[in-house]
C-alpha positions in Angstrom: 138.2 83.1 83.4 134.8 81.6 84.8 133.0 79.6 82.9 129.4 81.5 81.5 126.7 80.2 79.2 125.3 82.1 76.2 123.9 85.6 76.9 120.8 84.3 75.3 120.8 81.2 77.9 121.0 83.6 81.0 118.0 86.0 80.3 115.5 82.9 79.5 116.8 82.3 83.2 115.0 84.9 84.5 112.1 83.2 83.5 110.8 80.7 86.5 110.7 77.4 83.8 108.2 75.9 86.5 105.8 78.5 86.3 106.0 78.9 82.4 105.0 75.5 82.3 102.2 75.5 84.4 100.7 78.1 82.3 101.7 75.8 78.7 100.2 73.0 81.0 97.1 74.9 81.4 96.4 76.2 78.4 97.9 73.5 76.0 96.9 69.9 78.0 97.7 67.1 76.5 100.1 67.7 73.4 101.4 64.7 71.3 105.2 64.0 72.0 106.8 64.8 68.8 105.1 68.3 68.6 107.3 71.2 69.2 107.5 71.9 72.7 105.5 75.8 73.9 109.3 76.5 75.5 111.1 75.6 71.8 108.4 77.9 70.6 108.9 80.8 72.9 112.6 80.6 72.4 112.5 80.7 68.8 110.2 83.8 69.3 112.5 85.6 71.8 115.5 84.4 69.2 113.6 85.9 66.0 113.2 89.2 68.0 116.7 89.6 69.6 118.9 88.9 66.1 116.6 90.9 64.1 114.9 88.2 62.1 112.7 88.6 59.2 111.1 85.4 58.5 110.5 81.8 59.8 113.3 80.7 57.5 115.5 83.0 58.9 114.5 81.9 62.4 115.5 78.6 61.6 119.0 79.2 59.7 120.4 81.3 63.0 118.9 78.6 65.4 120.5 76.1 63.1 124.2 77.6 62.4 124.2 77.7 66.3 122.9 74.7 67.8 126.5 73.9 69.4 125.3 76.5 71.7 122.2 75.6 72.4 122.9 72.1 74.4 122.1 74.3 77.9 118.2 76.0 76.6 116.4 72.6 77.1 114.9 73.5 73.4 114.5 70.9 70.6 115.1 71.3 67.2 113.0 73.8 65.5 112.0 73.7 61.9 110.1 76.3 59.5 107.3 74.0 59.4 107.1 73.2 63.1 107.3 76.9 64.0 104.5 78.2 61.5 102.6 75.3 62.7 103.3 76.3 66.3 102.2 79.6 66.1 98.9 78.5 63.9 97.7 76.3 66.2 98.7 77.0 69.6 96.2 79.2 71.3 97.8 82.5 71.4 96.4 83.3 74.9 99.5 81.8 76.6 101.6 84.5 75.7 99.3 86.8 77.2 99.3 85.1 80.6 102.9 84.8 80.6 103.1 88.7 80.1 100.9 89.4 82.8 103.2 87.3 84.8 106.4 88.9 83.6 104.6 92.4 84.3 104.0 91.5 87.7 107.8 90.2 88.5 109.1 93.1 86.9 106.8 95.8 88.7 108.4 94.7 91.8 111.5 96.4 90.5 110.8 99.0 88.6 111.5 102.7 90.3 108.6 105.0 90.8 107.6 107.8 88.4 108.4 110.8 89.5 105.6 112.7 91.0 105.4 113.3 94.6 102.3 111.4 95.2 102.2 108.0 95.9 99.0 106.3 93.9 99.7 104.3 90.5 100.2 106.0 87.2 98.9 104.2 84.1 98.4 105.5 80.3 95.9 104.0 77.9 95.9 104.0 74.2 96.2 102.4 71.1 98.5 102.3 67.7 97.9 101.0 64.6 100.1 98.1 62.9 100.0 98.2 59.2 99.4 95.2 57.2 98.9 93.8 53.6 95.3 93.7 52.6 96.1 90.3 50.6 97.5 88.8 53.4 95.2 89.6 56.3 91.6 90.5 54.4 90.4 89.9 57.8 91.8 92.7 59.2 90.3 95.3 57.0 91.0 98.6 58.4 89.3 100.3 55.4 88.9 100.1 51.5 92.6 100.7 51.1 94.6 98.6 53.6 94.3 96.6 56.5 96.0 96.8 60.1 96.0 95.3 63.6 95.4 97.8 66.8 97.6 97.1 70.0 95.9 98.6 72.9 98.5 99.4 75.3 98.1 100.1 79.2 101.8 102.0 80.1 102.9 101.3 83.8 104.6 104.8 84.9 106.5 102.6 87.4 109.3 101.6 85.3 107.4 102.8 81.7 106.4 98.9 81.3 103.5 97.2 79.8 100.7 96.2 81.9 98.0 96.1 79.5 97.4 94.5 75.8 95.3 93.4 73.6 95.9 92.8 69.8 92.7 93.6 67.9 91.5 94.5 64.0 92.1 98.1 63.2 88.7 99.2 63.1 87.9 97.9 66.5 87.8 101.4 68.9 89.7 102.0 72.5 86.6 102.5 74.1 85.8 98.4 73.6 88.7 97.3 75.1 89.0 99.8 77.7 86.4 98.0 79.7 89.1 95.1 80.3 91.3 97.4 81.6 92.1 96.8 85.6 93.8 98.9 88.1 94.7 98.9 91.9 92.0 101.3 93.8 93.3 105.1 94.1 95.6 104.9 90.8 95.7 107.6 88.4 94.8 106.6 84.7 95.4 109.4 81.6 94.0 108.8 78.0 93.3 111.2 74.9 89.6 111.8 73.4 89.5 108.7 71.7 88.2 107.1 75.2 85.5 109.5 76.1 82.5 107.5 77.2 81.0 109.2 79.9 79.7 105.8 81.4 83.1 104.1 81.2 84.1 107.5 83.0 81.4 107.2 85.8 82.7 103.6 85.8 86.2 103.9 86.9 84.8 106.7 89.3 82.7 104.2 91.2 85.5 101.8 91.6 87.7 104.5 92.9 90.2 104.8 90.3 91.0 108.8 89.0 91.1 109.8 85.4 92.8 112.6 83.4 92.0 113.7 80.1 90.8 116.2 77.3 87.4 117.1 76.8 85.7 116.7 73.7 85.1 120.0 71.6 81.0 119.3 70.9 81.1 118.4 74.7 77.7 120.3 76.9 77.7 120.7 80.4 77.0 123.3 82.7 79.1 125.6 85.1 78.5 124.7 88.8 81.5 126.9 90.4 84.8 128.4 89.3 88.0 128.7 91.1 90.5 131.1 91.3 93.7 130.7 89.6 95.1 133.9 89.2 98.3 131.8 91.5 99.7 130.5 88.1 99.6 132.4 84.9 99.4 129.0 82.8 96.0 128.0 84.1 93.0 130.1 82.3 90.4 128.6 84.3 89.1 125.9 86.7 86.2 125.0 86.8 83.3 122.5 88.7 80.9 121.3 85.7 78.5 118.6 84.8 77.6 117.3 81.7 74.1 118.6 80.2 73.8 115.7 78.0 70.7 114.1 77.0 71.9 110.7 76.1 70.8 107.9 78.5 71.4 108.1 82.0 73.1 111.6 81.1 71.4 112.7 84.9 73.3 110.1 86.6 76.7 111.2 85.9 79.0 112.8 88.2 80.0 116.4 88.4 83.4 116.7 87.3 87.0 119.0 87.1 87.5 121.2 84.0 90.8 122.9 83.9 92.4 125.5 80.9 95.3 125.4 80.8 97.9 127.4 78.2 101.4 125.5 77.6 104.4 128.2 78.4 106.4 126.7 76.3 104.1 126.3 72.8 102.0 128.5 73.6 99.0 126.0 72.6 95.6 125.8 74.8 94.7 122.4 76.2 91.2 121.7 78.4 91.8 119.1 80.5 88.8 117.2 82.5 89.1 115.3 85.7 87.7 113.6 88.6 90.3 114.7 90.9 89.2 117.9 92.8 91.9 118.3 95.1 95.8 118.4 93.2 96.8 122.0 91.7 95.7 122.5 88.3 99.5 122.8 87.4 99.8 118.7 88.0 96.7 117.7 86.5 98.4 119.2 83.6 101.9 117.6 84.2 100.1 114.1 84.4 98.3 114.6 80.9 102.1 115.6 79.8 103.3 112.4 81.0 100.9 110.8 78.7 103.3 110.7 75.5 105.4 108.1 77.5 103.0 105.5 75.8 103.6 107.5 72.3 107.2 106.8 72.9 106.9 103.3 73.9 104.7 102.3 70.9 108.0 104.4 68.9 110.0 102.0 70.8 108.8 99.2 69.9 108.5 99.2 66.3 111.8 100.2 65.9 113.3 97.7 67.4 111.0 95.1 68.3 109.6 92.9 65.0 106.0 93.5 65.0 105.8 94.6 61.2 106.9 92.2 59.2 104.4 89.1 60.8 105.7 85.3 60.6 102.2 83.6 59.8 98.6 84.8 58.2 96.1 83.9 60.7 94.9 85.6 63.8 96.6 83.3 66.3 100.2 83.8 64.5 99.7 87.4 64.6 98.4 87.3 68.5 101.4 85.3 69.3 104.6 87.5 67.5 103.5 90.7 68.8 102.5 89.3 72.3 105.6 87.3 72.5 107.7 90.9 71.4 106.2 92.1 74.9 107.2 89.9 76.8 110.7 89.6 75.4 110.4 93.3 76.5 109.5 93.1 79.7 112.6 90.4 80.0 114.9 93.4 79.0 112.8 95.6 81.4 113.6 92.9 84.4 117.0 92.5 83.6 117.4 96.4 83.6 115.9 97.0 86.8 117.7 94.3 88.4 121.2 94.8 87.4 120.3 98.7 87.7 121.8 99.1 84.2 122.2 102.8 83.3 121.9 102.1 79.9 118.7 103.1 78.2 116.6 100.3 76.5 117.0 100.3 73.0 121.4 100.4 74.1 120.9 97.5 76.0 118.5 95.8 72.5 122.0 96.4 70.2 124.5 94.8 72.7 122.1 91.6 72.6 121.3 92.0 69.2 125.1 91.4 68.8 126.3 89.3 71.2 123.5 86.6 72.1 125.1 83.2 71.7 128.8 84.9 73.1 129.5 83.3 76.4 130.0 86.1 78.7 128.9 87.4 81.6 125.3 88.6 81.5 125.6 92.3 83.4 129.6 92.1 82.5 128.4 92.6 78.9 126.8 96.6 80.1 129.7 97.4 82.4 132.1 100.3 80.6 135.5 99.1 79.7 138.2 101.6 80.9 141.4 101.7 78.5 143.8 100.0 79.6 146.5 101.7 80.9 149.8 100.0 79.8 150.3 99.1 76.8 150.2 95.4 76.0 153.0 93.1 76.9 153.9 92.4 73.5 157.5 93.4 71.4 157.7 97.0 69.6 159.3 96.9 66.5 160.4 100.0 64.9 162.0 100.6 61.7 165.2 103.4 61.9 166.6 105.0 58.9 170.6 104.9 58.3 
C-alpha cells in the first residue's frame, strides 16, 4: 500500500505555502520569533472548522491528542492562549487576501452556470449572524440583541464566494455594495435591500447589468410597452424612467420593467433591469437563480462554525468567519479538481471524520464496490447430531 500523509496534510497542500506567506509577510512584517506562526494560526482555524470544534480549548485538545500526526504540516505547537492571542492581535485582513486568492485559483475550475450566455453571474446579499449582547456590546443590532452581517458576493461559476465583508448588524448592503467589483459585461442580481438608484446608474456606467425587484413606493414614468402576449407568464414589459425628485433624479437612466406571474406559485414578481435585449422569461430565471446565495448562507451555518465565535473583539470575529471561507473555497477547489460528484456538505462529513487518517486524498470520495468473494478466512459452522 503507498505510503499517504493525513487527509488534513494534503488539502493545506493545495495552498501555494510561498504565496500564503508573502501575504503573512505583507501584512504581519516583522513578528518576534516565539510568536505563533500566521500558518500555525491558519491551520488551527481550518482544524477548529473541519472536526467541529467549539471552543479554543477544544482546538487545542484535538491538535494536542494528535501531534504524532502533525510532524509533516510545518505548524508549531499551538496553545489556548497563543491562539486567542493570535486571532486578537493579528490584523484580520490577511484572511481576506488569502480568500480573494483562493477565489481566484478556484474560479479557474469551477464549471459554468447554466445559462446559455456567456457573461459572469454574480448574487449580492447579506445575512445576519446572531450574537450575545454581553459579549459583543459593540455590535448592537438593536435594544434586544446584537449580530454581525456577512455580505456575500455568490460566483454562479461554481456557486463560490467572491465577495465578503464581515460588518455590525446595523450596517446596510447598500454601504458595502460600493466595494463590490466585477469583470465588464457580467450580470449582477440582488433583492430591494440594494436599491439606490445612483449605485444603479453606477454599475451601468461601468458596463456591468443588474437584475432586481422594484421597490413598491417606486415613481417613474411609462416611456413604451412591449408585447408579450408570446408567454403567458409575463404581464407586462415595459421601457420606464424614474420620476423621482431626489438629487440628480434627471440624470438617471431609462430602464427595463418586466411583470412577471410565477406558473408554479402563482405569486406576481416586478422585476427591473438594465438589460433591454434577453426575453423577459430569462430576466426572470436570473432573479430565480438568486436564492443560490440564500442556500449558501444555509450552507454555511450548518456546517461551517461561524456561531459560536472563539474571541470577543472585532479582529477575532473578522478572522473565524473569514477563515470558515476560505476553508470553503479549499473544499470548493478540491471539488472541482478531482471532479468529485459528491455534493459539498457529503464531502464536509467524510473530512469531518477522517482528517488525521492517512489515506488517499480523492481515494477517500471514490465508492467502494462489495466485494465479491467472500473473505479468505475459515467458516465454522455448528451441526446438530
Amino acid at each position: 500500500m503507498a505510503h499517504s500523509n493525513t487527509v488534513l496534510s494534503q488539502m493545506l497542500k493545495m495552498i501555494p505555502r510561498h504565496e500564503f506567506e508573502r501575504l503573512a509577510n505583507g501584512v504581519d512584517g516583522q513578528v518576534r520569533s516565539t510568536a505563533l506562526s500566521r500558518w500555525s494560526q491558519f491551520v488551527a482555524l481550518t482544524v477548529g472548522q473541519l472536526s467541529g470544534r467549539q471552543s479554543l480549548r477544544d482546538i487545542e485538545s484535538c491538535l494536542s491528542t494528535q501531534r504524532h500526526l502533525q510532524y509533516h504540516l510545518g505548524t508549531q505547537t499551538v496553545s489556548k492562549s497563543a491562539l486567542a492571542r493570535a486571532n486578537e492581535q493579528r490584523d484580520a485582513m490577511f484572511y481576506l487576501q488569502l480568500f480573494e486568492l483562493l477565489y481566484q485559483r478556484c474560479s479557474q475550475r469551477a464549471p459554468r452556470h447554466g445559462f446559455r450566455f456567456k457573461n459572469k453571474l454574480f448574487s449580492l446579499d447579506g445575512s445576519l449572524l446572531d450574537a450575545s449582547m454581553k459579549l459583543f456590546p459593540w455590535a448592537d443590532y438593536n435594544r434586544k440583541k446584537a449580530a454581525f452581517k456577512l455580505h456575500v458576493g455568490l460566483d454562479h461559476d461554481g456557486l463560490i464566494p467572491c465577495f465578503a465583508r464581515i460588518t455590525e448588524g446595523s450596517v446596510s448592503e447598500n454601504e458595502q455594495a460600493r466595494d463590490f467589483t466585477a469583470p465588464k459585461g457580467s450580470v449582477v442580481v440582488f433583492d430591494k435591500g440594494y436599491n439606490n438608484y445612483r449605485w444603479h446608474k453606477a454599475l451601468t456606467d461601468k458596463g456591468i447589468y443588474w437584475v432586481t425587484r422594484i421597490r413598491g413606493n417606486a415613481k417613474y414614468r411609462v416611456l413604451e410597452r412591449s408585447d408579450c402576449t408570446a408567454n403567458p407568464a409575463v404581464t407586462s414589459d415595459q421601457l420606464i424612467k424614474y420620476s423621482s425628485k431626489q438629487r440628480d433624479g434627471d440624470k438617471l437612466y431609462p430602464i427595463r420593467r418586466i411583470g412577471y406571474r410565477d406558473p408554479e406559485t402563482g405569486r406576481h414578481y416586478v422585476f427591473i433591469t438594465n438589460h433591454f435585449n434577453w426575453s423577459a422569461q430569462t430576466i426572470a430565471d436570473i432573479y430565480k437563480q438568486r436564492w443560490q446565495v440564500e442556500l449558501f448562507f444555509k450552507w454555511i451555518k450548518q456546517n461551517l462554525k461561524i456561531k459560536a465565535f472563539l474571541g470577543n473583539s472585532k479582529n477575532a470575529v473578522l478572522s473565524q468567519v473569514l477563515a470558515a471561507l476560505c476553508v470553503y473555497l479549499l473544499i470548493a477547489f478540491m471539488k472541482f479538481q478531482a471532479r468529485l460528484t459528491q455534493s459539498m456538505q457529503q464531502i464536509t462529513r467524510l473530512l469531518h471524520t477522517n482528517l488525521f487518517s492517512k489515506r488517499d486524498l480523492t481515494g477517500l470520495f471514490e465508492k467502494v464496490k462489495p466485494d465479491k468473494y467472500p473473505p479468505p478466512q475459515l467458516t465454522f459452522a455448528l451441526a446438530r447430531r
